[in-house]
C-alpha positions as CSV (number, residue, x, y, z in Angstrom):
1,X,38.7,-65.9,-23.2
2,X,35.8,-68.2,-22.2
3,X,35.2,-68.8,-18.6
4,X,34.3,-72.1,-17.9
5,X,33.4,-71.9,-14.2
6,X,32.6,-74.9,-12.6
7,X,29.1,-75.6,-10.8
8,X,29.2,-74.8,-6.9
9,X,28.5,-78.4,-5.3
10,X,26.9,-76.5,-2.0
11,X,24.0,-74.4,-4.2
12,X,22.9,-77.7,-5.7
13,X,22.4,-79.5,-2.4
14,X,18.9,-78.0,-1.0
15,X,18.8,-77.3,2.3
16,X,17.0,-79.0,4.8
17,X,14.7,-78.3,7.7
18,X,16.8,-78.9,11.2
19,X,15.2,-81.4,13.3
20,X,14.0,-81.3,16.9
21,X,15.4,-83.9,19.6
22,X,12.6,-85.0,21.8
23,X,12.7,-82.5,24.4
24,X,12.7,-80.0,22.2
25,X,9.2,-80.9,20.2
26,X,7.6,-81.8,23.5
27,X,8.3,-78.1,24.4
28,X,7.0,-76.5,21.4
29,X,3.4,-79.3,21.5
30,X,3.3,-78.7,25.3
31,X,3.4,-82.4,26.6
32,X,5.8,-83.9,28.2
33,X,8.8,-85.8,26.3
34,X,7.4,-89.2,27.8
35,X,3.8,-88.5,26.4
36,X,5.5,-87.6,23.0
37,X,7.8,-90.5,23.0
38,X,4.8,-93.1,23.9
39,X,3.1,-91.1,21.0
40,X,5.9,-91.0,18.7
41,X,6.3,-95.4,19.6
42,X,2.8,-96.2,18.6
43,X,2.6,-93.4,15.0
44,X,0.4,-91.1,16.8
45,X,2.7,-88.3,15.2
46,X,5.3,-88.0,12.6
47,X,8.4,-88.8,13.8
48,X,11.2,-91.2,13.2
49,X,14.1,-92.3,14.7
50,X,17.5,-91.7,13.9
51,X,19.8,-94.1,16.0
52,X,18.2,-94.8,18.7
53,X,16.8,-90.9,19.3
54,X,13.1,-90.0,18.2
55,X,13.5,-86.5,15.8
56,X,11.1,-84.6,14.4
57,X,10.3,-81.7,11.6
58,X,8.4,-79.1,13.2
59,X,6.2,-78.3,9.5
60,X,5.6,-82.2,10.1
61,X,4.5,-81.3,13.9
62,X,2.5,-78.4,12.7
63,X,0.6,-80.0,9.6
64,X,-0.3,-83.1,12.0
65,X,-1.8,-80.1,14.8
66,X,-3.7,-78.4,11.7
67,X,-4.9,-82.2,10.6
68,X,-6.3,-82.5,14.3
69,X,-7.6,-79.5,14.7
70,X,-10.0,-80.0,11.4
71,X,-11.0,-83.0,12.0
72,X,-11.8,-82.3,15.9
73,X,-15.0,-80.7,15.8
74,X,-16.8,-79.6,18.0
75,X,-20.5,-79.8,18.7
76,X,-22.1,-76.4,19.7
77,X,-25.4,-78.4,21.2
78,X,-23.2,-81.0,23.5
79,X,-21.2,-78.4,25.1
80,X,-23.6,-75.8,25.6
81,X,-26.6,-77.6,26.0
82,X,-28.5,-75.5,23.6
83,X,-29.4,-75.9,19.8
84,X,-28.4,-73.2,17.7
85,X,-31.4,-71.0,16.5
């Protein structure tokens, strides 16, 4: 006899990254939560707001620090005062 077994509903539903509360992503950037929340208010990093609470996806937090980092950089000659030989 054929089995016809039926597709399990929870392996089709992918599962999704958990989100961090305020407090929690200030901790893990090293800010405080009232820096991040001024930041999160004006789209200075990815965040959004579910009910009336900021969240955010740490991969979101960490691509936005890598983004920052490349685009931050720095010159040799200013900070040292000397010109590279």
């Amino acid at each position: 006899m054929l089995s016809t077994a039926k597709p399990n509903p929870r392996r089709l539903i992918p599962a999704f990254e958990p989100l961090l509360d305020l407090h929690e992503a200030a901790s893990v950037l090293g800010m405080h939560w009232k820096t991040l929340e001024g930041k999160a208010r004006h789209k200075e990093v990815p965040a959004f707001k579910v009910g009336k609470r900021w969240r955010f996806r740490l991969s979101s937090l960490d691509s936005w620090l890598e983004t920052g980092l490349k685009s931050n950089t720095t010159d040799q000659a200013a900070v040292t005062g000397q010109e590279r030989p």
